[in-house]
C-alpha positions as CSV (number, residue, x, y, z in Angstrom):
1,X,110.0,57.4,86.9
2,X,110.7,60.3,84.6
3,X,114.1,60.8,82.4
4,X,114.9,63.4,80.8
5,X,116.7,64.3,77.9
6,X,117.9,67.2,77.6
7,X,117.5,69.5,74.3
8,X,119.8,72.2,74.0
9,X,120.5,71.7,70.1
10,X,123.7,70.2,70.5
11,X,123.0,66.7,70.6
12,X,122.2,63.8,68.6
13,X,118.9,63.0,70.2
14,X,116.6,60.7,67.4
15,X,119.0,58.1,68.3
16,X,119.4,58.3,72.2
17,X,115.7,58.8,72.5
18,X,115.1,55.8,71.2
19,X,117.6,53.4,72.6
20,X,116.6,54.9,76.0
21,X,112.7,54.6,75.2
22,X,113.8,50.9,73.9
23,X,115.6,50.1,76.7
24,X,112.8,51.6,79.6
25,X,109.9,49.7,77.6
26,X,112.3,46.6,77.6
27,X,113.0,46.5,81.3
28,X,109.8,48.5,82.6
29,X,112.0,51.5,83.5
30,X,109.2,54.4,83.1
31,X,109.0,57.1,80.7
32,X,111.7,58.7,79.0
33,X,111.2,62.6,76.9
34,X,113.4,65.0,75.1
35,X,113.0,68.3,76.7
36,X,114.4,71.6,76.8
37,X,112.3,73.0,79.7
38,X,113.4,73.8,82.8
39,X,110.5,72.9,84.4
40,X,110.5,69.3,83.4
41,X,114.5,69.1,83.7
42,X,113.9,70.2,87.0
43,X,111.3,67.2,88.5
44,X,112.9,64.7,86.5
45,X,113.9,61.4,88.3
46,X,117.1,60.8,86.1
47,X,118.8,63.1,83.5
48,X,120.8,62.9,80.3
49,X,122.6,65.3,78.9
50,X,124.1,64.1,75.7
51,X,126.0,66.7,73.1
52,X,128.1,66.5,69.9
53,X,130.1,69.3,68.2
54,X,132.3,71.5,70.3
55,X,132.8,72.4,73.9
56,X,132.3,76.0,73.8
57,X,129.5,75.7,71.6
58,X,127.7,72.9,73.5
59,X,128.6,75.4,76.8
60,X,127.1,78.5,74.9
61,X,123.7,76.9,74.0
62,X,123.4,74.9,77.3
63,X,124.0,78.2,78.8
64,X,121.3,80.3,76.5
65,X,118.4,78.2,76.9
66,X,116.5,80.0,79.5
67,X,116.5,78.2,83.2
68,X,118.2,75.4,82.0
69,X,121.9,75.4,83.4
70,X,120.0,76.4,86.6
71,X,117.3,73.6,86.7
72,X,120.5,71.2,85.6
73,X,122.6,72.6,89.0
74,X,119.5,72.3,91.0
75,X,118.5,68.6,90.0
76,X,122.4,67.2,89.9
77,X,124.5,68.9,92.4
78,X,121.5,69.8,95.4
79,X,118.8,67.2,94.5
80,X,121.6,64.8,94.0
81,X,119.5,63.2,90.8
82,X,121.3,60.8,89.0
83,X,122.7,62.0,85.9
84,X,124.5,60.4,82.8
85,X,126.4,62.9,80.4
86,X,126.9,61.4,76.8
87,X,130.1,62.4,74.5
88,X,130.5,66.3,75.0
89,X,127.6,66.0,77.7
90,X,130.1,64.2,79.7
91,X,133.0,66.6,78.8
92,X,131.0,69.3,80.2
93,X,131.3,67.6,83.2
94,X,134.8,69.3,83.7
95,X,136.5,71.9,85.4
96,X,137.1,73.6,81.8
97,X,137.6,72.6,78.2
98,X,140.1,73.7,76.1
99,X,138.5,73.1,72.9
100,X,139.4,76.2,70.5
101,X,139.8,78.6,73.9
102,X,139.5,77.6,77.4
103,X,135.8,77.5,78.3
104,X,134.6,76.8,81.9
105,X,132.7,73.8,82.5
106,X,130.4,72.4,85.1
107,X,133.1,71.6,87.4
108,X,131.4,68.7,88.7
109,X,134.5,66.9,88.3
110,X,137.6,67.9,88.3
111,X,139.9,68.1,85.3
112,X,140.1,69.7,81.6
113,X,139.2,68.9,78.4
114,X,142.4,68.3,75.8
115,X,143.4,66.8,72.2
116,X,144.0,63.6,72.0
117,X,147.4,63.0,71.0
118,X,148.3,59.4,70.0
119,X,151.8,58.3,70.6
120,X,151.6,56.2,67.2
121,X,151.0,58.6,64.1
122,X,149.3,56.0,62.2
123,X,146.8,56.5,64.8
124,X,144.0,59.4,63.1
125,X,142.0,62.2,64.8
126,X,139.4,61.9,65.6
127,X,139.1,58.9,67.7
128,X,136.2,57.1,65.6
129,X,135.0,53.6,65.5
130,X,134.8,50.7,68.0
131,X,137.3,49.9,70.7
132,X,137.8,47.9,73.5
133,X,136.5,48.8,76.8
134,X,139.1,48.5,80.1
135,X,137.4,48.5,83.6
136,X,139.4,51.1,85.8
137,X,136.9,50.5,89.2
138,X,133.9,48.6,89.8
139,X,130.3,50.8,89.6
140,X,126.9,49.5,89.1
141,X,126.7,50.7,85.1
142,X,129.5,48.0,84.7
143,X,126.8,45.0,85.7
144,X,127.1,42.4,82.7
145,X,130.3,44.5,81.0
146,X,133.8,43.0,81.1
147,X,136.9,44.7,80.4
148,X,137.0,43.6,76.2
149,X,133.8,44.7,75.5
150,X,133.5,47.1,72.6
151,X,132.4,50.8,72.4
152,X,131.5,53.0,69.4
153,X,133.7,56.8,69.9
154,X,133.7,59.7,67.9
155,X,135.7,62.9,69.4
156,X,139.1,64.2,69.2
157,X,139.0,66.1,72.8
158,X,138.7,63.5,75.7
159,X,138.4,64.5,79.9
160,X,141.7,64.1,81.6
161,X,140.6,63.6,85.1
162,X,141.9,65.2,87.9
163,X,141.4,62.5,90.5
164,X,142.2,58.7,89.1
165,X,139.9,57.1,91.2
166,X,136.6,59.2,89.1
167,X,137.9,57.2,85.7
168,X,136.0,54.2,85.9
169,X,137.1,52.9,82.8
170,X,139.4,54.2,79.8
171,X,140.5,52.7,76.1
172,X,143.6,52.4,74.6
173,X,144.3,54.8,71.4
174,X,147.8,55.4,71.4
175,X,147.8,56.4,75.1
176,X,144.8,55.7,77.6
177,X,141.9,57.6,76.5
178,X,139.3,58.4,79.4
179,X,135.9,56.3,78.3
180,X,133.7,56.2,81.6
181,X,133.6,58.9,84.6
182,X,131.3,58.9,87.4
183,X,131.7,60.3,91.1
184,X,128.4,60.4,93.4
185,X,124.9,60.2,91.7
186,X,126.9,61.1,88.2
187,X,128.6,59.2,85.5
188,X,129.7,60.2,81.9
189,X,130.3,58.4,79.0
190,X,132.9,59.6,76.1
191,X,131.5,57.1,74.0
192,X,128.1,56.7,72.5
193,X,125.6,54.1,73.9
194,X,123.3,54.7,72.1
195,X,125.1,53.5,68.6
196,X,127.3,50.7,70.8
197,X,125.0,47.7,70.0
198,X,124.7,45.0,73.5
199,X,127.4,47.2,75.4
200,X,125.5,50.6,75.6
201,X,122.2,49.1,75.8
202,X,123.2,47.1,78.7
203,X,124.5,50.5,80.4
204,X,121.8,52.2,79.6
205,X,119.6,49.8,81.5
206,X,121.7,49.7,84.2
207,X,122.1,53.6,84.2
208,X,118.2,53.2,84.2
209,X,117.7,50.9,87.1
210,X,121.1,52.5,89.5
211,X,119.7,53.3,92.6
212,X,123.1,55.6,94.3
């Protein structure tokens, strides 16, 4: 099994290579490679698609890198591989971000990008640091997470989702923040597994091992 990570220069990718590599050794769940060709992207069993910085700018260079967006479509939405986006890799996910100007998005699920706006103004933006994870609906990544378990965030734009039943789990921040989308063979995660000690490891393996 091959799982592909994909290299568009918008992601933090030392540190999810290696927790995925970790985790794949750990639980014999084949090989895992950063890539930016299509090629690769495109017979790859499972995909990732992390990205930090800002929507339109993670849109722009997912959309420059030649094939890429197309080998993505193709793998995800008619090969129906199973696919994990990772901070702004999961807010790409949308119908259309609204980060700086309205930017269209994958639409793979629907809904739109926004600012977080905490009810309390103690609260800061960004959204950084650990918080507690609720469970919205049951899915396979949750295997061995409990609603309690902590997560480690960084944004200040989160995925308001069109249809309730695709936020599989949120946090509180001043207001329900969305932490964990997923419809079909996809899933997203607003939070970052790699840097979220037992909680995103555990995901990861499980994200590893889903069979949907």
């Amino acid at each position: 099994m091959l799982t592909a990570i994909i290299d568009y220069d918008s992601g933090n990718l030392h540190s999810a290579h290696k927790a995925f590599e970790r985790v794949a050794n750990e639980t014999g769940g084949g090989t895992v490679c950063v890539t930016s060709d299509a090629d690769v992207v495109a017979r790859a069993d499972r995909i990732v698609l992390p990205g930090d910085g800002a929507f339109p700018a993670c849109w722009a260079e997912l959309s420059g890198h030649s094939g890429l967006l197309a080998a993505l479509r193709e793998a995800v939405e008619v090969k129906a591989r199973p696919f994990l986006g990772i901070c702004v890799g999961m807010q790409l996910m949308a119908t259309l971000g609204r980060e700086y100007r309205d930017t269209n998005g994958l639409d793979w699920i629907g809904g739109q990008v926004v600012a977080i706006t905490p009810d309390d103004p103690a609260l800061k933006v960004p959204h950084m640091g650990w918080n507690d994870l609720v469970l919205d609906a049951p899915h396979p990544v949750f295997d061995g997470i409990n609603t309690g378990d902590h997560a480690y965030f960084v944004h200040s734009y989160h995925f308001e989702v069109a249809d309730p039943a695709q936020r599989l789990a949120h946090v509180d921040y001043g207001g329900d923040v969305t932490a964990v989308i997923g419809t079909g063979t996809m899933l997203g995660m607003q939070f970052h597994p790699e840097k979220s000690q037992h909680t995103g490891l555990q995901m990861i393996a499980n994200f590893l091992s889903w069979k949907p």
